[in-house]
Structures are given as structure tokens and as C-alpha cells.
C-alpha positions as CSV (number, residue, x, y, z in Angstrom):
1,X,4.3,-10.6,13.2
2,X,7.0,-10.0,15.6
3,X,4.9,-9.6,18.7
4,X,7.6,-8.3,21.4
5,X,7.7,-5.6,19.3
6,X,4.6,-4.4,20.1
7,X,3.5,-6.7,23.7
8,X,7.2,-5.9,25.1
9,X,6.8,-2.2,25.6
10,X,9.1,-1.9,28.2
11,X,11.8,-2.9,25.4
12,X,10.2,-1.8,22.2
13,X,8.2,1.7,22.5
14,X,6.3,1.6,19.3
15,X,2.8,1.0,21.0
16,X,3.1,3.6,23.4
17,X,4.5,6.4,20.6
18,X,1.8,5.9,18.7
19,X,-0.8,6.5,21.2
20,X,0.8,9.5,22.5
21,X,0.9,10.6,18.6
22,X,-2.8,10.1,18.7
23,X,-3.1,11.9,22.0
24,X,-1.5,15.0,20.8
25,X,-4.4,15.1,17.9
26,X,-6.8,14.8,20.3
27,X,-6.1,17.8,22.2
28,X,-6.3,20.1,18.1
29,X,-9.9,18.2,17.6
30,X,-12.9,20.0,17.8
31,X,-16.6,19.6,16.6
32,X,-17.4,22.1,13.8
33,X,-21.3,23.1,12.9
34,X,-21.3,20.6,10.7
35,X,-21.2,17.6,13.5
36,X,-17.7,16.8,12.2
37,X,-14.6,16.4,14.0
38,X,-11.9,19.0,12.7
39,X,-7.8,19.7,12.6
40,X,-6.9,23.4,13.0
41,X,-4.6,24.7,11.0
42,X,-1.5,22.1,10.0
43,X,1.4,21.8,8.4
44,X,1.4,19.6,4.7
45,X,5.4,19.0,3.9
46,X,6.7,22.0,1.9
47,X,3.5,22.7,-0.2
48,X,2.1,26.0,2.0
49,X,4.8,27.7,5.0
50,X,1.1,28.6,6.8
51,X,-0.2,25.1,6.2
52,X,-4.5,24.7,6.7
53,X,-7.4,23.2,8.5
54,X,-8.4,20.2,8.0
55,X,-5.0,18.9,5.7
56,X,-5.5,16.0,3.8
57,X,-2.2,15.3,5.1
58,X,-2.6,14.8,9.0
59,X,-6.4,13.6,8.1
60,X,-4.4,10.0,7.0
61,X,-1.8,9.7,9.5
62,X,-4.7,10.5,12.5
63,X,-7.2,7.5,10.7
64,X,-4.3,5.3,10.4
65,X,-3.0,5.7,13.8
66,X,-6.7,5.0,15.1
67,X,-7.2,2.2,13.3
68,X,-3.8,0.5,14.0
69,X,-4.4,1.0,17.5
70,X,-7.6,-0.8,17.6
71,X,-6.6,-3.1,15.5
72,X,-3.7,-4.0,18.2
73,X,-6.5,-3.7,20.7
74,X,-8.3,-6.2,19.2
75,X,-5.4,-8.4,18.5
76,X,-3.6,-8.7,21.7
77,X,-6.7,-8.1,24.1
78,X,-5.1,-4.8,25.4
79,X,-8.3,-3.6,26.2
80,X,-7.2,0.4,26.8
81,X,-9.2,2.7,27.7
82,X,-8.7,5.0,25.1
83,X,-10.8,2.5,22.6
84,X,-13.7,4.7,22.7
85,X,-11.8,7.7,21.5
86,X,-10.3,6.1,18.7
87,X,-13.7,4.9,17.9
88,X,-15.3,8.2,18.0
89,X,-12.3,10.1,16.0
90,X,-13.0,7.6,12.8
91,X,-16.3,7.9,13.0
92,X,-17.0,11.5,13.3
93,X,-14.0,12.8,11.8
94,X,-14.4,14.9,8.6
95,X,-14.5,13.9,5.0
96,X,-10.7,14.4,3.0
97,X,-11.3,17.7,1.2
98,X,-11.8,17.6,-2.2
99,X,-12.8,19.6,-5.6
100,X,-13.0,19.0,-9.4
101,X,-9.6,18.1,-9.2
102,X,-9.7,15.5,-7.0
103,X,-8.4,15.9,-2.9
104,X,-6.5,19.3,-1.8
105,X,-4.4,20.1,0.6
106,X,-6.9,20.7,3.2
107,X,-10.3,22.8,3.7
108,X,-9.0,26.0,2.1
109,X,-6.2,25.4,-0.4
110,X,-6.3,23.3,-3.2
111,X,-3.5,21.7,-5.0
112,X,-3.2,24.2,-7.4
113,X,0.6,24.7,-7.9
114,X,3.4,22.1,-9.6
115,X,5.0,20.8,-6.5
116,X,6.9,17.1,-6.4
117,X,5.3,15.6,-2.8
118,X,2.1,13.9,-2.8
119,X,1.1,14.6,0.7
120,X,-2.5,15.3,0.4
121,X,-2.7,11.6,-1.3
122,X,-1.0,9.6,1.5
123,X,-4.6,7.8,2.5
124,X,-3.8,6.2,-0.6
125,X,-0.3,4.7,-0.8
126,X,1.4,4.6,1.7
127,X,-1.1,4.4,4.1
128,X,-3.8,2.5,2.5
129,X,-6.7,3.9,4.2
130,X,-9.0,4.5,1.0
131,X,-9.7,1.3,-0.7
132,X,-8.9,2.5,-4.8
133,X,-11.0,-1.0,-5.5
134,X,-14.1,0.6,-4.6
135,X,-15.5,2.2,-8.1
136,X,-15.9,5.6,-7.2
137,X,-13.1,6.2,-5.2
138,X,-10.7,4.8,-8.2
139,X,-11.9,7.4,-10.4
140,X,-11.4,10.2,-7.6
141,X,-8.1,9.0,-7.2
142,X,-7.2,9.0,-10.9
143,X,-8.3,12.6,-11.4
144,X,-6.2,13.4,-8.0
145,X,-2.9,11.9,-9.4
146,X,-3.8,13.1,-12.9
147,X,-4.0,16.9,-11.7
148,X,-0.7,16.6,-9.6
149,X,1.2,15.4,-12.6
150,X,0.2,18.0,-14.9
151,X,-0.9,21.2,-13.2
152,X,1.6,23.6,-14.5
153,X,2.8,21.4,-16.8
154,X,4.3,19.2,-14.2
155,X,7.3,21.6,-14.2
156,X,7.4,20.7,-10.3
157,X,7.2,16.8,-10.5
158,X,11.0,15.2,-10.4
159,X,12.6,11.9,-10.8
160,X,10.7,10.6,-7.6
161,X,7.6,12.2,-7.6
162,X,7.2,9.8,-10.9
163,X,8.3,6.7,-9.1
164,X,5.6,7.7,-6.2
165,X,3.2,8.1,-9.3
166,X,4.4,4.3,-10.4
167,X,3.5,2.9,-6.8
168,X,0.1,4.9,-6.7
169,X,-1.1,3.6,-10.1
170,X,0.1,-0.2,-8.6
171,X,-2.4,0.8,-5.6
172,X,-4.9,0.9,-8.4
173,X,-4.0,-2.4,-10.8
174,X,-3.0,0.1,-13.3
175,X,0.2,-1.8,-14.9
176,X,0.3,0.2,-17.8
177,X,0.7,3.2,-15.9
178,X,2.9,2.3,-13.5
179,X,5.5,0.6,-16.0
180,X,5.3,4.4,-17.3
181,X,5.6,6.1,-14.4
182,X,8.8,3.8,-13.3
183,X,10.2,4.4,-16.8
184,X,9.7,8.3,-16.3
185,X,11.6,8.2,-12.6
186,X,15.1,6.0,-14.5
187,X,14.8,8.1,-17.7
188,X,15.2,11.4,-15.6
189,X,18.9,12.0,-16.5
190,X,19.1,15.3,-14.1
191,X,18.6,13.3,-11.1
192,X,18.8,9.9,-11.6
193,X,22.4,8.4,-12.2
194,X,23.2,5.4,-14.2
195,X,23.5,3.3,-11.0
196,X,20.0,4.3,-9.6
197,X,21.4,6.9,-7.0
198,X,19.4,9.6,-6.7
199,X,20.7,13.6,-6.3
200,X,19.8,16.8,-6.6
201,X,21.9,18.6,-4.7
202,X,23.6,15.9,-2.8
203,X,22.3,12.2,-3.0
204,X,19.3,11.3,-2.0
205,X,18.9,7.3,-0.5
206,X,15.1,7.0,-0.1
207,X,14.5,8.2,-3.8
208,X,16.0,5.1,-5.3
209,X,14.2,2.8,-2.4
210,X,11.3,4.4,-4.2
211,X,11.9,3.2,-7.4
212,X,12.9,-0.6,-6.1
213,X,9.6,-0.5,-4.3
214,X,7.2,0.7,-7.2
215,X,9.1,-2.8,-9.1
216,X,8.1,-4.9,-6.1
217,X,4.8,-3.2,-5.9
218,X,4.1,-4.4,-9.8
219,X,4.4,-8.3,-8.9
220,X,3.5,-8.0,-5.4
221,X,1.3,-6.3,-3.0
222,X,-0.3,-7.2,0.4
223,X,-1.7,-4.1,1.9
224,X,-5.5,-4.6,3.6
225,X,-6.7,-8.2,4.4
226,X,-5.0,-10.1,1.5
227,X,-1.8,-10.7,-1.0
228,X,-1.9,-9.6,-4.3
229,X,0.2,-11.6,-7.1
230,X,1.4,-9.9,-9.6
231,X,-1.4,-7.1,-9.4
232,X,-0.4,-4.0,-11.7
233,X,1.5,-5.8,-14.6
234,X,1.8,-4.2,-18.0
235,X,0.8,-5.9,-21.0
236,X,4.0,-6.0,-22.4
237,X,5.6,-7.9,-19.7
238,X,4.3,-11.5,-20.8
239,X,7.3,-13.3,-18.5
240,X,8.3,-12.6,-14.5
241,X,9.3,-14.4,-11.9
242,X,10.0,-13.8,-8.0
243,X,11.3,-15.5,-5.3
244,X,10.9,-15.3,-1.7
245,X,9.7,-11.3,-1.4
246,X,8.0,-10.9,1.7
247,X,4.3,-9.9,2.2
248,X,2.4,-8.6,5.5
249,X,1.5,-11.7,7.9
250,X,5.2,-13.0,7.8
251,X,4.6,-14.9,4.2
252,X,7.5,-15.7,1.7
253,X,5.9,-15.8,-1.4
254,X,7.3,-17.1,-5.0
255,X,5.2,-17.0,-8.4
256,X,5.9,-17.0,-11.8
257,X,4.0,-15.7,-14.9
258,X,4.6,-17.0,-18.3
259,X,3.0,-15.9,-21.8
260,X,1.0,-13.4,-19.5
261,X,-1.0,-15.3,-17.4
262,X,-0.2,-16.5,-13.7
263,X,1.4,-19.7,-13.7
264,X,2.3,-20.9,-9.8
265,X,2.5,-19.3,-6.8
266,X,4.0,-20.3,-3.6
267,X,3.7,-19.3,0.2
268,X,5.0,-20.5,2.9
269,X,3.8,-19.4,6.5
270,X,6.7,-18.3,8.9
271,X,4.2,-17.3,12.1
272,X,1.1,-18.8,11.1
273,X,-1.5,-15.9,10.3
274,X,-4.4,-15.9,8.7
275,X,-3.3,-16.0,5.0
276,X,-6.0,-15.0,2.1
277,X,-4.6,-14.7,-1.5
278,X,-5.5,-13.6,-4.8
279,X,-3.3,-15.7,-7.0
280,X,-4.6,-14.3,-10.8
281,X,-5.0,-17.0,-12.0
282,X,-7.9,-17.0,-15.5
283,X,-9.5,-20.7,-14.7
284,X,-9.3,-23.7,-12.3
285,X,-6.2,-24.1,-10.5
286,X,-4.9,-27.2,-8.0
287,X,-2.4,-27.2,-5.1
288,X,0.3,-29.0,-3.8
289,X,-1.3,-29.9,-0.4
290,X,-4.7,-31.2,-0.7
291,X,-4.8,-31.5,2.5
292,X,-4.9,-27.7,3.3
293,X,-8.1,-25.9,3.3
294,X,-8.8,-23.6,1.0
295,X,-12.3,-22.0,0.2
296,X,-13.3,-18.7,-2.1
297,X,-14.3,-15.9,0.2
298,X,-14.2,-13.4,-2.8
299,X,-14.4,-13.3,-6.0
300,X,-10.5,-14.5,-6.9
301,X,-10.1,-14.6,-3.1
302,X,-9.2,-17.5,-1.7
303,X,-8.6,-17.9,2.5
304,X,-5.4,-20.9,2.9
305,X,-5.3,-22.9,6.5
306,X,-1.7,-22.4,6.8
307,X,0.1,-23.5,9.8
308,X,3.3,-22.2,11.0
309,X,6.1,-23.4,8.7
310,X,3.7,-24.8,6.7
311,X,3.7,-24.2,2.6
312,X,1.6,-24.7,0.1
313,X,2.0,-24.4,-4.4
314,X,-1.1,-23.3,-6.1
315,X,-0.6,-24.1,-9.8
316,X,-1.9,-24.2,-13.3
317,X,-0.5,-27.5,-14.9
318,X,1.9,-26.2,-17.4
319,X,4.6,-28.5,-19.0
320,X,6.3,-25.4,-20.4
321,X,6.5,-23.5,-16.7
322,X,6.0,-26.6,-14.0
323,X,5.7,-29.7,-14.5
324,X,3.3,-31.4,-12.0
325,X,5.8,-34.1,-11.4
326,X,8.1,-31.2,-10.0
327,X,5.6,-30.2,-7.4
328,X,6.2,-33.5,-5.6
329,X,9.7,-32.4,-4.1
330,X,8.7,-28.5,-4.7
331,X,11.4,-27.9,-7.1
332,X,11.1,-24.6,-8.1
């Protein structure tokens, strides 16, 4: 939500990187027989030295960049000319391979080998660009992260590669799973040291960012058009708490859960965008500002009129996690 960053390119080149990124997939497209836009042949990090057409890999990263530029079209009225291109790429560009096993490494080669990267699953976490909430793209997603896991007896799949697992079953609400995954990356005694640092053959920073992130990913996520509280929590983990992590939008959210159930949930707006929320809560819950409007636009979707600096308590009336009395001066 910091708009120089993207407005002030003069100062701040991310805008115009991205669209010469696009730009250089532009010039590797071509229509096949099939009516479908297609990559030639492409790298996918480490799995194949000769790489393949159509990789599942550069299919995400070209969808994303399109639809983050048009989306920052449409946000700050940039009106480029390109539009139409972007346009036509996600709308005529090929399916993400895939077989029994769920999506391969591109046209030709499927994931058939132990190997610890998850490339040919990155339209699913980081990215984002396959909604897992849809039915039959969960399932296909299971089977995906099932099969890279275990081919080979997972002789491939390191400390990491199980914390990516952990933040890839979040993705998907899967608690249980994650909380295993998670447990899988700290209990790796070969690369994982007591203090979280990560090594294999010299330490390895982003690994242990990994694992941090699949914890935050279990209470909170905010990826697509709405913030998720507390969204791939285990059974077992009947208490939590969080304060102030951050969530797309510019929010500062807090919740708690107590006895396994959502109790609270705070957010407070630090630039004012359109904020829509899926607390968890089982039942009717109030807030602490009556006077902001809140309406179900979903299912357990609720759209909050939050100003700028504004914040606002949604709560379950609980003596034994917050009293209402407390909400008053929104002692927390």
C-alpha cells in the first residue's frame, strides 16, 4: 500500500521490471495447433539441465506478472498500452501440465524423480494463482504435493522442502498437515540446528524464514481478496494468540483462540483499503464499533468500512478470554 513504490518510477523501478519481464515472455510465445499460447523450452530450478516447453514453472511467474500488471492498471489508471496483451496471454495461454500424479514439470517431463524444490507447484503457494478453495483443484493439488513427498521414497525432500510442504497444506486449510509438515522441517537433525539455522553445506538463511513463515501462515493468511484468521490450525492446538502480524492491504491484525474456537479478532487500517475478513468464528459475533459497516459478502466473509487509522474488535462475548467491559478502552 505504499504507492510511490509503484507510481514513482523514476525512484522505485518495480513497475517498469516487471513489464519488461513480461515483455521478454512475449517475444518465447507462440500459438500451437491447439489455439493455445505456448513457452518453448525453459528452465525449472535444478530439476532437468535441458529444462521443457511449456514448464509449470514459468507458466506461474508469466500469469502472475499479467495479472499484477492489470491489476496496477486498474488501480492507478495507468492505462498502458500493453493491457491488451496481458489480456490475451491469460486468456489464451495453455493449461499447467498435468498427469495422474498431479502437475509436471512442463509438457514433456513429469515429476518423476525425488528432488527437494517445488517449482512446478509455485501457482499455488507462493504465487497464489490457483484458488485450492475451489473442489477440484484441492484434490489435484493434494495428489501433486502427495507424489513430490514420496516418489522415491522422498529420499530427495530435506529439512525445507517439508516446511514448503507445511505452507502448501496452510494454502489448503489443512492444519493437521501442516503442523506435521512444520514438525518434519525442526525434527530434521542433519540440517536443521537447535537454534533454527539451517545448513547443508554452509548455512542457509531463507530455509529457516521458511519455517517462521509456514507458523505465521497457520494463524494467518491474506492472499486473494480477503484475510484469513487462524485458517490451517490443528486440532490439537486448542489455545493461540497473535498480535499485530501484518496482512496484505496494510492491516495489523490481533486474534486470539481459546478452547479451539475463534474468540476476538482485531484490525486496524493503516492506509484505508478495502478490508474483507473471515474471522472463524462458529455463531453470531458483535463488534466494538457499531458504527462501522459491515455486511456478509460470503459465506463467513464479511466486507469492514474501515477508514484510515480506523480499528475495529469483532468478538464472541467470553468472560474467560474478553470481557465485554474490556472492549470499551480495547484492552487487549
Amino acid at each position: 500500500m505504499d504507492d510511490e513504490l509503484v507510481t514513482d518510477q523514476a525512484q522505485h523501478a518495480f513497475y517498469p521490471l516487471l513489464k519488461g519481464s513480461i515483455n521478454l515472455y512475449l517475444h518465447m510465445l507462440k500459438y500451437g495447433d491447439d489455439g493455445k499460447l505456448h513457452l518453448p523450452l525453459l528452465h525449472s530450478p535444478e530439476y532437468s539441465k535441458d529444462g521443457d516447453v511449456d514448464n509449470n514453472y514459468n507458466l506461474s511467474l508469466l500469469r502472475w506478472g499479467c495479472t499484477t500488471l492489470l491489476g496496477l492498471n486498474e488501480r492507478y489508471g495507468f492505462k498502458d498500452q500493453q493491457r491488451s496483451e496481458w489480456e490475451r496471454i491469460l486468456r489464451d495461454l495453455v493449461p499447467y501440465p498435468q498427469n495422474e500424479n498431479g502437475f509436471m514439470i512442463g509438457a514433456t517431463i513429469p515429476f518423476a524423480k525425488s528432488h527437494r524444490h517445488w517449482a512446478h507447484l509455485m501457482m499455488v503457494w507462493p504465487l497464489h494463482m490457483l484458488s485450492v478453495e475451489q473442489p477440484e483443484n484441492k484434490a489435484l493439488v493434494e495428489r501433486t504435493i502427495n507424489h513430490w513427498l514420496t516418489v522415491e521414497g522422498g529420499r530427495e525432500i530435506y529439512g525445507w522442502s517439508s516446511a514448503a510442504a507445511s505452507l502448501l497444506y496452510s494454502s489448503m486449510g489443512n492444519g493437521e498437515k501442516a503442523l506435521e509438515q512444520l514438525r518434519a522441517h525442526h525434527n530434521n537433525k542433519w540440517s536443521v540446528m537447535p537454534n533454527t539455522m539451517y545448513i547443508e553445506i554452509y548455512p542457509v538463511i531463507e530455509c529457516s524464514l521458511f519455517s517462521a513463515k509456514a507458523l505465521q501462515d497457520m494463524l494467518l493468511q491474506s492472499w486473494g481478496d480477503h484475510i484469513r484468521i487462524f485458517p490451517a490450525m490443528p486440532a490439537e492446538w486448542k489455545e493461540a494468540k497473535f498480535l499485530d502480524l501484518r496482512a496484505e492491504g496494510a492491516f495489523l491484525v490481533s486474534a486470539a483462540r481459546a478452547n479451539g474456537f475463534t474468540r476476538w479478532v482485531k484490525i486496524r487500517s493503516l492506509a484505508g483499503a478495502p478490508c474483507k475478513v473471515s474471522p472463524g468464528f462458529v455463531g453470531a459475533f458483535e463488534t466494538s464499533m457499531p458504527s462501522v459497516k459491515m455486511r456478509e459478502v460470503e459465506p463467513g466473509i464479511y466486507e469492514l468500512g474501515l477508514g484510515r487509522g480506523e480499528e475495529v474488535i469483532l468478538f464472541q462475548n467470553s468472560g474467560d478470554v474478553l470481557p465485554k467491559k474490556a472492549l470499551r478502552g480495547v484492552a487487549l
